[in-house]
Biopython code that builds the backbone (N, CA, C, O; Angstrom):
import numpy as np
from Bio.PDB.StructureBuilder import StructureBuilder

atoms = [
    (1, "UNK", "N", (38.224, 23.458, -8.978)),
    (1, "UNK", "CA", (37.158, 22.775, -8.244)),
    (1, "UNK", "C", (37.692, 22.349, -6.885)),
    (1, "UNK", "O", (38.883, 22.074, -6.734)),
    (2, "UNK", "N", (36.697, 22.292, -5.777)),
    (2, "UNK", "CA", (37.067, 22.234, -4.588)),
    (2, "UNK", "C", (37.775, 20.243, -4.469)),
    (2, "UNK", "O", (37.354, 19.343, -5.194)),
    (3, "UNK", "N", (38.822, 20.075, -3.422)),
    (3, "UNK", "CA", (39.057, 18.764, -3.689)),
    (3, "UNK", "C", (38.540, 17.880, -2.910)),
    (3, "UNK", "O", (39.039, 16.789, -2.635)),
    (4, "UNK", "N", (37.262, 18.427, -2.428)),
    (4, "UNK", "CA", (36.562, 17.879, -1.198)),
    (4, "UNK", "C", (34.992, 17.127, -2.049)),
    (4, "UNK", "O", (34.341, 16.123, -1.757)),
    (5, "UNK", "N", (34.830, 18.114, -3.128)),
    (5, "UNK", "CA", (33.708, 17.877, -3.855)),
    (5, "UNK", "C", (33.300, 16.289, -4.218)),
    (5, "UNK", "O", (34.061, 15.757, -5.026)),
    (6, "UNK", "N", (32.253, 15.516, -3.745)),
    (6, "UNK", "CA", (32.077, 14.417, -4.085)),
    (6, "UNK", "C", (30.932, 13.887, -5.326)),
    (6, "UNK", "O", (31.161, 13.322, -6.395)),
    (7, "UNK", "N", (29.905, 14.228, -4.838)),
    (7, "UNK", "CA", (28.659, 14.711, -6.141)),
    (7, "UNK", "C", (28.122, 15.521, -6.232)),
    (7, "UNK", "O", (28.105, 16.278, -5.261)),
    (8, "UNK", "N", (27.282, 15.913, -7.542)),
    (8, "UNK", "CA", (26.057, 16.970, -7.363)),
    (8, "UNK", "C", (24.791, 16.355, -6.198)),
    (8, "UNK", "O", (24.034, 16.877, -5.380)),
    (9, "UNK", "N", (25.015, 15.291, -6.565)),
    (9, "UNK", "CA", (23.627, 14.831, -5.168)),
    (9, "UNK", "C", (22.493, 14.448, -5.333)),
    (9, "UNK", "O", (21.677, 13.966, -4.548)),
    (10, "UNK", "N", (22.431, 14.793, -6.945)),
    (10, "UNK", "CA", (20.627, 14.487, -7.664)),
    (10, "UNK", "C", (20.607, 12.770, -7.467)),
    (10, "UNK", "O", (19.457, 12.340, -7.377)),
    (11, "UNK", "N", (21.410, 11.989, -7.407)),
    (11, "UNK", "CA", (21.358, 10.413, -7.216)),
    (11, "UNK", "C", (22.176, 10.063, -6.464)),
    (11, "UNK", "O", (23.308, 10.532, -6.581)),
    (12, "UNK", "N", (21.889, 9.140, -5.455)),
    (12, "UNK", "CA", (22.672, 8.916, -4.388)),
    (12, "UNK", "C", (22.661, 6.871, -4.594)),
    (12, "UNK", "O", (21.871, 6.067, -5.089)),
    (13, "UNK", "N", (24.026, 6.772, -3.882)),
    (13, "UNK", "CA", (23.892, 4.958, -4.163)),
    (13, "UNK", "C", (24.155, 4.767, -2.184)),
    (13, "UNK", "O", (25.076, 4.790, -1.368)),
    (14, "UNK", "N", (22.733, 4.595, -2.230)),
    (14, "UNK", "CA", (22.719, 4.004, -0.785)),
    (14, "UNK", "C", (22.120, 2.691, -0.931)),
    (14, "UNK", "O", (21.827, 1.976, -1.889)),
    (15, "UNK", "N", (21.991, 2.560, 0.978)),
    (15, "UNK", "CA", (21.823, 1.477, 1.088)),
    (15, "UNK", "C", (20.553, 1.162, 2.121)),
    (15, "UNK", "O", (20.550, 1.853, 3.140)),
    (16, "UNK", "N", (19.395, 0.124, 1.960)),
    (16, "UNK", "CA", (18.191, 0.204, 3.253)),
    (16, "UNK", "C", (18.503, -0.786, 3.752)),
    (16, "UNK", "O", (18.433, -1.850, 3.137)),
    (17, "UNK", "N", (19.013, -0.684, 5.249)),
    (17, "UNK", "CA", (18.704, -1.477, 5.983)),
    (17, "UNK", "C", (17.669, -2.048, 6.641)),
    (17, "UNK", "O", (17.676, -3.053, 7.353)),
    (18, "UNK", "N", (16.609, -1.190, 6.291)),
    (18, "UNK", "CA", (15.111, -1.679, 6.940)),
    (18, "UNK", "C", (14.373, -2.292, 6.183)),
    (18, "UNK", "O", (13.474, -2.928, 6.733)),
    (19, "UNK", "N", (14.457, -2.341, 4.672)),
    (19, "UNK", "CA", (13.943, -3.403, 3.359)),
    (19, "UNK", "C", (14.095, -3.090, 2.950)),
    (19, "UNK", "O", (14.511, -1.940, 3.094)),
    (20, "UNK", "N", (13.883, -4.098, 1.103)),
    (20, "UNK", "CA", (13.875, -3.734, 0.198)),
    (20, "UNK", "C", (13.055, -2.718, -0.557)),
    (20, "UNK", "O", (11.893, -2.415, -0.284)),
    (21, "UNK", "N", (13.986, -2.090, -1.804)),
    (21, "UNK", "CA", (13.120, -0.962, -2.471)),
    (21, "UNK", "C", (12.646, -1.623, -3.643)),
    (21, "UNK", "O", (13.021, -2.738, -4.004)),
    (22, "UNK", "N", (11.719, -0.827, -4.291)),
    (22, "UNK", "CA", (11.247, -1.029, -5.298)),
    (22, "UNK", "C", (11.455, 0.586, -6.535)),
    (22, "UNK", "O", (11.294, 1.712, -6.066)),
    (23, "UNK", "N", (11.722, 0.433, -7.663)),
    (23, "UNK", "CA", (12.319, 1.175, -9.075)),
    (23, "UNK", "C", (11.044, 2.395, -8.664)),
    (23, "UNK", "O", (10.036, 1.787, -8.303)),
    (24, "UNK", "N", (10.917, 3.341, -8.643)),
    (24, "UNK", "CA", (9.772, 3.987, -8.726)),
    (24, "UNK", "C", (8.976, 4.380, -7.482)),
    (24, "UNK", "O", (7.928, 5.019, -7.570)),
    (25, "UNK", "N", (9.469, 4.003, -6.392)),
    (25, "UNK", "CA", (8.370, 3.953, -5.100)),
    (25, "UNK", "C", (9.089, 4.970, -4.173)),
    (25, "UNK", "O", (10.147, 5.308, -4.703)),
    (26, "UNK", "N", (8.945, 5.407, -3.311)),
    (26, "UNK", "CA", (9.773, 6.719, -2.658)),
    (26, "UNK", "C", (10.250, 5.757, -1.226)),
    (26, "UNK", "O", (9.895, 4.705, -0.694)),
    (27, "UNK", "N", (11.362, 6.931, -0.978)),
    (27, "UNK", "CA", (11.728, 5.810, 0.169)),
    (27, "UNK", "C", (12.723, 6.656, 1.711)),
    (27, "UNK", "O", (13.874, 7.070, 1.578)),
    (28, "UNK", "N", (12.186, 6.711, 2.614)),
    (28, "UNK", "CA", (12.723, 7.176, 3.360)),
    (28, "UNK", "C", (13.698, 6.744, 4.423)),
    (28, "UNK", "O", (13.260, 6.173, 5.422)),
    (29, "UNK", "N", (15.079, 6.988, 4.275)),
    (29, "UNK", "CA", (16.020, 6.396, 5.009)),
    (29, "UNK", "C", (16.462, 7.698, 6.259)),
    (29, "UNK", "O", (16.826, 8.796, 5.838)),
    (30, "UNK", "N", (16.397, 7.481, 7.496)),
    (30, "UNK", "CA", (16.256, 8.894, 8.168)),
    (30, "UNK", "C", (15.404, 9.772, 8.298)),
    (30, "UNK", "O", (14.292, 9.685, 8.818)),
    (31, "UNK", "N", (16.273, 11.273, 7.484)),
    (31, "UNK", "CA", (15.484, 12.317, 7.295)),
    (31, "UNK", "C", (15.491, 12.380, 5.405)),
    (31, "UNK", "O", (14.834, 13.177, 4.735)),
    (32, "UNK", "N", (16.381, 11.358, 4.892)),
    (32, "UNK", "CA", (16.483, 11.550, 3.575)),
    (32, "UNK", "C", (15.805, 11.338, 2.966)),
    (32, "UNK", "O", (15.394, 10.301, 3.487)),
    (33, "UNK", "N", (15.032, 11.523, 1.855)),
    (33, "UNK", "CA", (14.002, 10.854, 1.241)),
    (33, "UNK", "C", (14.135, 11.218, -0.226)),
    (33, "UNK", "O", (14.734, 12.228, -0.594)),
    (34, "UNK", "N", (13.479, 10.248, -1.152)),
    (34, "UNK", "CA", (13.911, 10.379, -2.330)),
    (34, "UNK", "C", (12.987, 9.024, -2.876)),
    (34, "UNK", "O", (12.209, 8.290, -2.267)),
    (35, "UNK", "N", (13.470, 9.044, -4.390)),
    (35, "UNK", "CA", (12.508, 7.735, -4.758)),
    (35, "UNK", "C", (13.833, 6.630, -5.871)),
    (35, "UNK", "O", (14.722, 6.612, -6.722)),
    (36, "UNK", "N", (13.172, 6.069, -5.156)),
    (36, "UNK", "CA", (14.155, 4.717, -5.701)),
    (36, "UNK", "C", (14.311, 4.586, -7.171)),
    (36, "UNK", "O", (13.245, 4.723, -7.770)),
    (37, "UNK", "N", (15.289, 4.372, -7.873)),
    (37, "UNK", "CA", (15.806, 4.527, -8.919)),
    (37, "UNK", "C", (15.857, 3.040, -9.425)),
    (37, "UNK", "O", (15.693, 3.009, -10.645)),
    (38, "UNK", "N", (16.014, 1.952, -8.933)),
    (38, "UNK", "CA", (16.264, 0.193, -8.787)),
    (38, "UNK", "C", (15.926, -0.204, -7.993)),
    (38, "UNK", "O", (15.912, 0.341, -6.889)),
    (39, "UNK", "N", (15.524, -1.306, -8.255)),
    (39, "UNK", "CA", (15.292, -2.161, -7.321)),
    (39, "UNK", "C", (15.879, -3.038, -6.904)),
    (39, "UNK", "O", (16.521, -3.666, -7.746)),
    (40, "UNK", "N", (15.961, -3.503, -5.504)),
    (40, "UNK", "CA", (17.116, -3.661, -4.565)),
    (40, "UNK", "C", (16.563, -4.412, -3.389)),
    (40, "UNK", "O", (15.658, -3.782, -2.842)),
    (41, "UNK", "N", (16.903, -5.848, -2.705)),
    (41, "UNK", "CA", (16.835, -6.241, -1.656)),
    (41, "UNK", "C", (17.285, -5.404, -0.571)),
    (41, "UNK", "O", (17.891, -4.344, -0.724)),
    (42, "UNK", "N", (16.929, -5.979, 0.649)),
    (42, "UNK", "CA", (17.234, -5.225, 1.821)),
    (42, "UNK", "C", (18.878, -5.523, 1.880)),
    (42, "UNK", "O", (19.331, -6.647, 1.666)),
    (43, "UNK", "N", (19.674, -4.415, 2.184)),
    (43, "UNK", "CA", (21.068, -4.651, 2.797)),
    (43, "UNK", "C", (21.789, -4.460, 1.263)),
    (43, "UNK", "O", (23.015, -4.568, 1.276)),
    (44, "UNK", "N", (21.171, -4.194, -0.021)),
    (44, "UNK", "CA", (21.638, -4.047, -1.389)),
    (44, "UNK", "C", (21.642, -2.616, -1.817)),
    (44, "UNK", "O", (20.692, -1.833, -1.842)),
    (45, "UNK", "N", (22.716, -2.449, -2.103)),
    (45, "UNK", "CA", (23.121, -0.788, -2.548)),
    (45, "UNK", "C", (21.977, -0.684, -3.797)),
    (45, "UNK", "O", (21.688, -1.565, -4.607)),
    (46, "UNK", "N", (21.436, 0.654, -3.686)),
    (46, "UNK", "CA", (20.265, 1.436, -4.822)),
    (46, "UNK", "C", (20.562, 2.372, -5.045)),
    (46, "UNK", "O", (21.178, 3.021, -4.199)),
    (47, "UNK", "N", (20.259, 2.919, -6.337)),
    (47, "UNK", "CA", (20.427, 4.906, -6.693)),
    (47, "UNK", "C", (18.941, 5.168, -6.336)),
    (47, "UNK", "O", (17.833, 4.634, -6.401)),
    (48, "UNK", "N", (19.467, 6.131, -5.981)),
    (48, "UNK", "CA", (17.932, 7.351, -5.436)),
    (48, "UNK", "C", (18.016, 8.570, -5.782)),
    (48, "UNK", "O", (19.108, 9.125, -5.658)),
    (49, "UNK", "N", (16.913, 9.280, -6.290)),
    (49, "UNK", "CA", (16.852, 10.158, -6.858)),
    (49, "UNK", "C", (16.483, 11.540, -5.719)),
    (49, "UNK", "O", (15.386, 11.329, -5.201)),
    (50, "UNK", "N", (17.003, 12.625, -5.312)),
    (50, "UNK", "CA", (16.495, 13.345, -4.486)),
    (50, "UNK", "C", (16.594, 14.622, -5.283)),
    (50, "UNK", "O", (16.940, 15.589, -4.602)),
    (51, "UNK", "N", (16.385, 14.847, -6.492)),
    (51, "UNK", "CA", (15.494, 15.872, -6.784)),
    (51, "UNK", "C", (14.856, 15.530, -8.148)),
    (51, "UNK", "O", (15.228, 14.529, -8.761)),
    (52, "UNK", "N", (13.730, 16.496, -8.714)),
    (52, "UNK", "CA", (12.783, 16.163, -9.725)),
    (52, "UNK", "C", (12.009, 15.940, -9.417)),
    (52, "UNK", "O", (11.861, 15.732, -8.213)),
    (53, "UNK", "N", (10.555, 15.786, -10.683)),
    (53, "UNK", "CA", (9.719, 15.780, -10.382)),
    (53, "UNK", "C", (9.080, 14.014, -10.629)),
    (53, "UNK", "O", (9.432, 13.508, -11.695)),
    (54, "UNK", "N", (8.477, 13.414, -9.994)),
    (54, "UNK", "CA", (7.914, 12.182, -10.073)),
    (54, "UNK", "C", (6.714, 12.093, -9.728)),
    (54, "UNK", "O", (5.996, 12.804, -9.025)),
    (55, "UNK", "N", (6.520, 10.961, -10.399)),
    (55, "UNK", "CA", (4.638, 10.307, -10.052)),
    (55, "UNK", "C", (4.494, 9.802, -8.851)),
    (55, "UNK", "O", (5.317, 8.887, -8.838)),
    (56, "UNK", "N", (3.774, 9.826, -7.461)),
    (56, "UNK", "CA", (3.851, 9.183, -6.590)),
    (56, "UNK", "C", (2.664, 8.613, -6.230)),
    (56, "UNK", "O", (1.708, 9.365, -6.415)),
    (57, "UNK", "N", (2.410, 7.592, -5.800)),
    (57, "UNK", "CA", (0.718, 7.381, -5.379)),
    (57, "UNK", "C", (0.325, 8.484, -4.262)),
    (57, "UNK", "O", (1.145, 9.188, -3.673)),
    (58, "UNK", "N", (-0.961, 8.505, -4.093)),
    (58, "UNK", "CA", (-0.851, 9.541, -3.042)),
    (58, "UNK", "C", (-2.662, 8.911, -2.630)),
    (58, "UNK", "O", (-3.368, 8.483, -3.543)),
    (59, "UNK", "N", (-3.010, 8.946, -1.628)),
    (59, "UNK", "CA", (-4.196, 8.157, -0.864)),
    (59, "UNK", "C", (-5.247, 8.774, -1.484)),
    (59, "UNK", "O", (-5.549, 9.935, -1.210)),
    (60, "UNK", "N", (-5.860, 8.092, -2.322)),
    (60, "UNK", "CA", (-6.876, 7.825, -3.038)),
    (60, "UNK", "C", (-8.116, 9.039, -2.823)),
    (60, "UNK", "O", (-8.538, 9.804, -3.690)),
    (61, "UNK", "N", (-8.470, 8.963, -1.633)),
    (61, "UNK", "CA", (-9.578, 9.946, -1.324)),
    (61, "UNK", "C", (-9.066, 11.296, -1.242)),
    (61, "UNK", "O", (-9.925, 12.075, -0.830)),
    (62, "UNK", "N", (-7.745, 11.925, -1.545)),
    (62, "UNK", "CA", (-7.256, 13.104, -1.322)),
    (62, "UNK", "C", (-7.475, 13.957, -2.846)),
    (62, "UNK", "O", (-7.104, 13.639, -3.976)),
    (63, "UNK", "N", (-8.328, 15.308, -2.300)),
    (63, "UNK", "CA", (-7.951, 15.626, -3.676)),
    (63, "UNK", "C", (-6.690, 16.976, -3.540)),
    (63, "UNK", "O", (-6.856, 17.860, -2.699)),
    (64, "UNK", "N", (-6.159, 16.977, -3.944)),
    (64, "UNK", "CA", (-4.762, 17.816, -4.442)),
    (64, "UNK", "C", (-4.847, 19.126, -5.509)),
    (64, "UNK", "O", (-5.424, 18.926, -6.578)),
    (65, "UNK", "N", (-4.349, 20.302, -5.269)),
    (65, "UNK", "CA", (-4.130, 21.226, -6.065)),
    (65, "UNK", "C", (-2.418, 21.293, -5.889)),
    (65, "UNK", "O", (-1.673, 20.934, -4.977)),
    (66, "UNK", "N", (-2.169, 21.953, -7.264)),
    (66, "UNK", "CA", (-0.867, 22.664, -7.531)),
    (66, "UNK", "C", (-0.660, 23.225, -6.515)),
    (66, "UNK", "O", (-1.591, 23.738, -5.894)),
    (67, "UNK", "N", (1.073, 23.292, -5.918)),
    (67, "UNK", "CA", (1.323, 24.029, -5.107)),
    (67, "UNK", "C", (0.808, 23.319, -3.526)),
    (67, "UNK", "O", (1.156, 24.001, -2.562)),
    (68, "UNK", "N", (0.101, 22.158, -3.227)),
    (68, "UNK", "CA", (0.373, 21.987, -2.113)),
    (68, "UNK", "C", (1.352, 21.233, -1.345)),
    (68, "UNK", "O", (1.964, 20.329, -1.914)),
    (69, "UNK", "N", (1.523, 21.436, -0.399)),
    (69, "UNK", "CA", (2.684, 20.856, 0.669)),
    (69, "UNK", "C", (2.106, 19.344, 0.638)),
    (69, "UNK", "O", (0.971, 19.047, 1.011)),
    (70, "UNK", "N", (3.306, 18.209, 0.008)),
    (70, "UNK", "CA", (3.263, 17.113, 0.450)),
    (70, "UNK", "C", (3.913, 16.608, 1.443)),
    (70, "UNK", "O", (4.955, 17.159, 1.800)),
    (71, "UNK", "N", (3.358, 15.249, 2.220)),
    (71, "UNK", "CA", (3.764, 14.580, 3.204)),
    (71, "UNK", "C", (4.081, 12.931, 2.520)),
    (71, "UNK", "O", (3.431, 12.416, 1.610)),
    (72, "UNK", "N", (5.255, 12.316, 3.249)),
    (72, "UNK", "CA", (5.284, 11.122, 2.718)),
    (72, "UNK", "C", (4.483, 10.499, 4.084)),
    (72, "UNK", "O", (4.440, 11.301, 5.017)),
    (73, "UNK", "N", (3.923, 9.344, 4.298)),
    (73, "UNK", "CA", (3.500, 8.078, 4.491)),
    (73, "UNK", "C", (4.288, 6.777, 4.648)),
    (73, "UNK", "O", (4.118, 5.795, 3.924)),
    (74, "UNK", "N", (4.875, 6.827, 5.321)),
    (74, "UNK", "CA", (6.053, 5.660, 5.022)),
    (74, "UNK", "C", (5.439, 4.210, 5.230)),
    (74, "UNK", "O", (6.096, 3.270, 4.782)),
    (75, "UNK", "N", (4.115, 3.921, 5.934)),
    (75, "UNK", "CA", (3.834, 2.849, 6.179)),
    (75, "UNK", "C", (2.868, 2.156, 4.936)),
    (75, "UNK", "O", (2.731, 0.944, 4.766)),
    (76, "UNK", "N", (2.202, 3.301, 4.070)),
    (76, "UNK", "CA", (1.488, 2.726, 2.843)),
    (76, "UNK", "C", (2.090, 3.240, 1.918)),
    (76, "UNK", "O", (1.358, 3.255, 0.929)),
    (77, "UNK", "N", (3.433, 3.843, 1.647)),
    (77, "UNK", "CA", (3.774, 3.932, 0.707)),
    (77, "UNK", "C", (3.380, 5.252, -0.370)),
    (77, "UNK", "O", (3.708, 5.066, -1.542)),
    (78, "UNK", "N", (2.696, 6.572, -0.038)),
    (78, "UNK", "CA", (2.063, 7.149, -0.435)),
    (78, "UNK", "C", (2.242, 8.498, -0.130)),
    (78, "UNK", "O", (2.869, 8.784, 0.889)),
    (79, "UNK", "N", (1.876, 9.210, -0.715)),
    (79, "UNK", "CA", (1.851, 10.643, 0.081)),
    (79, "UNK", "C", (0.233, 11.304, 0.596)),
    (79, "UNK", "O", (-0.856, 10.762, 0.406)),
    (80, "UNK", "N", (0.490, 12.580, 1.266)),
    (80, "UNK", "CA", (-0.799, 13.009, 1.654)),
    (80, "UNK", "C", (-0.160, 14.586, 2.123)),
    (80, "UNK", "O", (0.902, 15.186, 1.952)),
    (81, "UNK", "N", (-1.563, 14.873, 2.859)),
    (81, "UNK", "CA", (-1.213, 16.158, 3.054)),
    (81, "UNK", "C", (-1.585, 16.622, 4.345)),
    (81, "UNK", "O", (-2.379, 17.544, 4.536)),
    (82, "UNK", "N", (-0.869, 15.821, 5.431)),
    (82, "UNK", "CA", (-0.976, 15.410, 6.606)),
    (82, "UNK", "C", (0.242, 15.632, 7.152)),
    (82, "UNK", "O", (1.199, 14.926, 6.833)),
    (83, "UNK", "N", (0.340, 16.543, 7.955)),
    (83, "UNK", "CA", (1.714, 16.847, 8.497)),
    (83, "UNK", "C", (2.157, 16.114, 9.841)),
    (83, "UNK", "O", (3.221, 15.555, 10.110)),
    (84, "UNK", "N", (1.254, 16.256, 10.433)),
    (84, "UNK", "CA", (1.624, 15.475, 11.766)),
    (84, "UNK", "C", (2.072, 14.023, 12.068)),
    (84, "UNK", "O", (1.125, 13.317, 12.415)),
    (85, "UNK", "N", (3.051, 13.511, 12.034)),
    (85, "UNK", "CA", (3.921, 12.356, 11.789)),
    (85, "UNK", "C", (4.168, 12.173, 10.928)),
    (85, "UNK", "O", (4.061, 10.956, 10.777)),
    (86, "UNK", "N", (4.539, 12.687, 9.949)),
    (86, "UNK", "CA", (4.576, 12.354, 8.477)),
    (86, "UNK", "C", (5.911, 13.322, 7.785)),
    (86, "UNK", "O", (5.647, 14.521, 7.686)),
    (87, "UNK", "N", (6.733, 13.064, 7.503)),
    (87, "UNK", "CA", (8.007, 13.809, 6.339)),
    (87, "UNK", "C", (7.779, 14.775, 4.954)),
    (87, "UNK", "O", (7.768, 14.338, 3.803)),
    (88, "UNK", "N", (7.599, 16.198, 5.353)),
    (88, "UNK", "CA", (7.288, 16.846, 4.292)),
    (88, "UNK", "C", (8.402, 16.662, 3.098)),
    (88, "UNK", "O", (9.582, 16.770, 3.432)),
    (89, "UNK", "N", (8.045, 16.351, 1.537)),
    (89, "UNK", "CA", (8.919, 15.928, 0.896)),
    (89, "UNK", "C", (9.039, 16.836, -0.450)),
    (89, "UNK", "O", (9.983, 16.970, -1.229)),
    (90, "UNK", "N", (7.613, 17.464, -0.438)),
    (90, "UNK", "CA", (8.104, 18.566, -1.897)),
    (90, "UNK", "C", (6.409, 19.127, -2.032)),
    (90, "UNK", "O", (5.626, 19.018, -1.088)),
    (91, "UNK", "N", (5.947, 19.852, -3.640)),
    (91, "UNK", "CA", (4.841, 20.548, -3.763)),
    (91, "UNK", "C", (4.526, 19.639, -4.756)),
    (91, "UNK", "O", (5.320, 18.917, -5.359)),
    (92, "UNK", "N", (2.969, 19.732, -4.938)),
    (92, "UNK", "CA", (2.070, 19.165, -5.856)),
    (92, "UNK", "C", (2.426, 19.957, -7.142)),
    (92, "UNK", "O", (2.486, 21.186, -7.144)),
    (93, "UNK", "N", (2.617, 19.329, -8.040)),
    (93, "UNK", "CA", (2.588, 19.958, -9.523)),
    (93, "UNK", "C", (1.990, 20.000, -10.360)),
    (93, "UNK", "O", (2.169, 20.781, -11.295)),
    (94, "UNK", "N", (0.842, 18.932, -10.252)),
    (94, "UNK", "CA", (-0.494, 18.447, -10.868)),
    (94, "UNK", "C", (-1.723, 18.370, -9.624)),
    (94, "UNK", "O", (-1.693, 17.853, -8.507)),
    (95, "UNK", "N", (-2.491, 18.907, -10.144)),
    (95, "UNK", "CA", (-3.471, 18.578, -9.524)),
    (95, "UNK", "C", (-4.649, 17.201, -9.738)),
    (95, "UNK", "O", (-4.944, 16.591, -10.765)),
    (96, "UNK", "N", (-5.107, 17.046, -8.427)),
    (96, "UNK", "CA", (-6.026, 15.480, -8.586)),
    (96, "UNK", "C", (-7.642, 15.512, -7.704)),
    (96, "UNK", "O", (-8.055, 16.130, -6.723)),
    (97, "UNK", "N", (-8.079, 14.766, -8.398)),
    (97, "UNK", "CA", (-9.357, 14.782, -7.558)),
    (97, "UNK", "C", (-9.424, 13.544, -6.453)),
    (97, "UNK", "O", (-8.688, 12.576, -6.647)),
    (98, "UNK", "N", (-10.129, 13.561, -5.519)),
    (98, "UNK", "CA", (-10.783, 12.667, -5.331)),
    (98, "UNK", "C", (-11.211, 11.227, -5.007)),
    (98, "UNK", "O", (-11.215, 10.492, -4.020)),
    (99, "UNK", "N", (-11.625, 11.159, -6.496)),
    (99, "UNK", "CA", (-12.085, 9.895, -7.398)),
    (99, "UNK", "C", (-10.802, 8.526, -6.723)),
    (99, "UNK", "O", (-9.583, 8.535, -6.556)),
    (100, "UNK", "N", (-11.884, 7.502, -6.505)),
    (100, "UNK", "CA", (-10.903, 6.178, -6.718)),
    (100, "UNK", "C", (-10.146, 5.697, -7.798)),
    (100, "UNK", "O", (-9.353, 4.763, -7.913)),
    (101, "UNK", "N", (-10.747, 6.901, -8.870)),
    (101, "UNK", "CA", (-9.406, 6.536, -9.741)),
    (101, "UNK", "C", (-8.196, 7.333, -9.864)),
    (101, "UNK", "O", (-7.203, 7.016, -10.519)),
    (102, "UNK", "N", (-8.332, 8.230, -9.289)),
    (102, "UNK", "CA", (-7.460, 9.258, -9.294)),
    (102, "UNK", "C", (-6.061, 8.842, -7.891)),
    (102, "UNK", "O", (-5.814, 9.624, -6.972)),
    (103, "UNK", "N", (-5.352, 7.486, -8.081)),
    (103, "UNK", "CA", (-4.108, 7.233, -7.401)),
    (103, "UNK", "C", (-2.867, 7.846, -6.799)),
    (103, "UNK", "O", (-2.227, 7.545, -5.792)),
    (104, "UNK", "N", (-2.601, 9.458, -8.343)),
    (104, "UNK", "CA", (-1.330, 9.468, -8.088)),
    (104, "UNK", "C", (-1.125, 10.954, -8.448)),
    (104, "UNK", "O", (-1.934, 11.489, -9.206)),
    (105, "UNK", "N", (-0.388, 11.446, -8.090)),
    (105, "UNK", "CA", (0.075, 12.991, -7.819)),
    (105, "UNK", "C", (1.419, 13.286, -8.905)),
    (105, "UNK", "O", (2.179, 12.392, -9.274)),
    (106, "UNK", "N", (1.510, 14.497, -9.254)),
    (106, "UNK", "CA", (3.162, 14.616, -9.798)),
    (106, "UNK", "C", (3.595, 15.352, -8.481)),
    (106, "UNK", "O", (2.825, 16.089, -7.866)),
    (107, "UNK", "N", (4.750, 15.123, -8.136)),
    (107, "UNK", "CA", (5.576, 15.896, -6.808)),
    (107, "UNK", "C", (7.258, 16.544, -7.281)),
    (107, "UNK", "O", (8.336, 15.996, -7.514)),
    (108, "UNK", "N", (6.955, 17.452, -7.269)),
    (108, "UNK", "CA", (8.435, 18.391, -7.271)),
    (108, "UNK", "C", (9.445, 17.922, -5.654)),
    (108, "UNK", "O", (9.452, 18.443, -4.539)),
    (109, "UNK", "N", (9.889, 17.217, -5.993)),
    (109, "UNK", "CA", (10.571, 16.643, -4.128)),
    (109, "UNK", "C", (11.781, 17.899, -4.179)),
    (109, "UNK", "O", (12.466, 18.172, -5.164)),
    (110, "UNK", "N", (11.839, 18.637, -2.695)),
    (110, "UNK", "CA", (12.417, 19.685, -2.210)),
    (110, "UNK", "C", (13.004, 19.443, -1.182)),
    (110, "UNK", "O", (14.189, 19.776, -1.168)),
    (111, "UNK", "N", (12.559, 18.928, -0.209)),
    (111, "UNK", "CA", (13.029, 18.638, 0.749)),
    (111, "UNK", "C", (14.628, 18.632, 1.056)),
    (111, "UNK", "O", (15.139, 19.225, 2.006)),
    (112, "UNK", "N", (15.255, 17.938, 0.189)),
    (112, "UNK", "CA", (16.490, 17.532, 0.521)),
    (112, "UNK", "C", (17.241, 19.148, 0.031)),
    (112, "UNK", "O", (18.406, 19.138, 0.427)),
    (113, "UNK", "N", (17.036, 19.961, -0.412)),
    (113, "UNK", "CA", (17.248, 20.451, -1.155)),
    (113, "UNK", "C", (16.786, 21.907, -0.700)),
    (113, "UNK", "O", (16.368, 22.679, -1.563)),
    (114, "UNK", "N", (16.817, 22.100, -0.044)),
    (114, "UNK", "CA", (16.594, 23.804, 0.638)),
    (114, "UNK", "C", (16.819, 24.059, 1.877)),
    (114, "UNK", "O", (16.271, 23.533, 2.846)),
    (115, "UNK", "N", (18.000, 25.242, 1.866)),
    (115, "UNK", "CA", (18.401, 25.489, 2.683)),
    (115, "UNK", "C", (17.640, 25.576, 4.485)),
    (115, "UNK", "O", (16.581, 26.108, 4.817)),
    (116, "UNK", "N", (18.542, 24.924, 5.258)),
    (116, "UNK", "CA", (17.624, 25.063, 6.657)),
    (116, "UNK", "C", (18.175, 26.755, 6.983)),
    (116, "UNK", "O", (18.964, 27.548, 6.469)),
    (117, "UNK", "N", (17.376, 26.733, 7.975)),
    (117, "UNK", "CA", (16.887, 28.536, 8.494)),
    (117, "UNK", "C", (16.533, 28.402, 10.228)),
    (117, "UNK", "O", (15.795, 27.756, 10.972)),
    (118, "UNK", "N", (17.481, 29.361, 10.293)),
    (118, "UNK", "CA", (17.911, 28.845, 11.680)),
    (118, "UNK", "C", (16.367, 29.692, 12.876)),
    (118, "UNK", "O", (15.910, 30.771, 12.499)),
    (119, "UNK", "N", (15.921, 29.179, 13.888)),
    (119, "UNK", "CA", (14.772, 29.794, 14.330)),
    (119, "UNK", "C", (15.646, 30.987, 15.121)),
    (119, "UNK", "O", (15.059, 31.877, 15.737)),
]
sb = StructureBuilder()
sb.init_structure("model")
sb.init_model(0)
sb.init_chain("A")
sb.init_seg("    ")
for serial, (resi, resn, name, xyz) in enumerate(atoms, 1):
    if name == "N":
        sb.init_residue(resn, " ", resi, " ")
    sb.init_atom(name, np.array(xyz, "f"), 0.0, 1.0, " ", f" {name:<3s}", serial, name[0])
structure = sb.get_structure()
């Protein structure tokens, strides 16, 4: 094994300097993004998860098929499918309607996780 090797990478123990996280909620530090594993004050080391699939809220009036390109939302916490200012983070795996009851999406998060390609 290489002696440089540090992790596989699926959980990372960082740290937000911009606030606290919450166990379950996605969270973007940079370009990294991933969903919080613990919960953690601001300036308090957290595990984060940057690959798999998770439940995420995703804005209520959106309806979603399998296979589409998600965007995170960093200011409500949510995803969508809105590219323009927004951090593409993985594909829909479930599909959703709509409906005000329909909150939350499953998301395959990719992002971190596929190779860049040079233009």
């Amino acid at each position: 094994m290489a002696t440089n090797f540090v992790k596989p990478g699926d959980t990372l123990t960082l740290q937000n300097s911009a606030a606290g996280v919450t166990a379950g909620v996605g969270v973007l530090i940079g370009q990294l993004f991933g969903v919080a594993l613990t919960t953690a004050a601001q300036n308090v080391d957290f595990e984060m998860a940057t690959k798999g699939v998770f439940t995420l809220a995703k804005v209520a009036s959106l309806a979603v098929a399998v296979g589409d390109v998600l965007y995170w939302k960093p200011d409500t916490f949510n995803v969508n499918k809105t590219s323009s200012g927004q951090k593409e983070i993985g594909y829909a795996v479930s599909a959703t309607g709509s409906g005000s009851g329909e909150v939350t999406v499953d998301v395959l998060l990719t992002i971190n996780t596929r190779a860049s390609v040079a233009a």
